[in-house]
VEXTOR-94877 format. One record per residue (C-alpha): y, z, x; residue in three letters. Coordinates in pm, whole numbers. Example, Ala and Ser with C-alpha at 12.3 -4.5 7.8 and 13.67 -1.06 7.14 Angstrom:
BEGIN
       yy       zz       xx   residuo
     -450      780     1230       ALA
     -106      714     1367       SER
//
This chain:
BEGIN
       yy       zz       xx   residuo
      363     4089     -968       UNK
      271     4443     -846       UNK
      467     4737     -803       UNK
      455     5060     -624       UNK
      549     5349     -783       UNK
      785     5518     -852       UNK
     1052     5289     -832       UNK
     1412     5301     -996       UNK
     1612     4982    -1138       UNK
     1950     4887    -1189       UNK
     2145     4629    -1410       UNK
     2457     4592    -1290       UNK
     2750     4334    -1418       UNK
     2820     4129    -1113       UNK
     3181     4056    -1198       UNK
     3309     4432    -1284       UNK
     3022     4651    -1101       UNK
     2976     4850    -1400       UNK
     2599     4980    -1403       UNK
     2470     4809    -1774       UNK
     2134     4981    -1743       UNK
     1928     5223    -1506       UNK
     1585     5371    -1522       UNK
     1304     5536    -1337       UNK
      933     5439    -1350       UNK
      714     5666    -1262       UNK
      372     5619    -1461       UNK
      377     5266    -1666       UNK
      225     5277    -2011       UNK
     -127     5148    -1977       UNK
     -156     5061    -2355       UNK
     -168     4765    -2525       UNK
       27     4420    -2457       UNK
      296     4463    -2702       UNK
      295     4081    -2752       UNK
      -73     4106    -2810       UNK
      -37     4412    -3078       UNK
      291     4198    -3231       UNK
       39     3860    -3292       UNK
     -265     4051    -3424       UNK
      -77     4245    -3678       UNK
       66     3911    -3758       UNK
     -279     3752    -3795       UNK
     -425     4057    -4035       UNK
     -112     4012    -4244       UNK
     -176     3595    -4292       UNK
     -523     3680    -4354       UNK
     -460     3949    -4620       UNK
     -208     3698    -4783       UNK
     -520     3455    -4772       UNK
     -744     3674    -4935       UNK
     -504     3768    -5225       UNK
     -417     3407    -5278       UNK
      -68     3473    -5194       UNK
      155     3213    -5083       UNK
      259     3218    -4743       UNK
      626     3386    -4652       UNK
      871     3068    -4654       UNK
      612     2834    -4729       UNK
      623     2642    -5133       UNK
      343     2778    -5331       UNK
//
């Protein structure tokens, strides 16, 4: 999906009209995939677990 900027959005509750949320983009953040930086800090903590022999957050052991 592209999108030119700027560009404005609205949530809106259908029912009552009532604007929910609004914003304004003008420059998007260019950084990383937060999704991406969420599983990689996941994957350093599992590993440091692993190398301290530690058992594994709700796993038995």
């Amino acid at each position: 999906m592209d999108f030119h900027r700027p560009f404005g959005f609205l949530a809106v509750h259908r029912l009552s009209g009532l604007v929910l949320a609004a914003g304004w983009v003008t420059e998007p953040d260019t950084g990383v995939d937060p999704w991406e930086a969420l599983l990689n800090r996941a994957a350093e903590g599992w590993a440091q677990q692993d190398r301290s022999g530690g058992a594994r957050p709700g796993w038995p052991g």
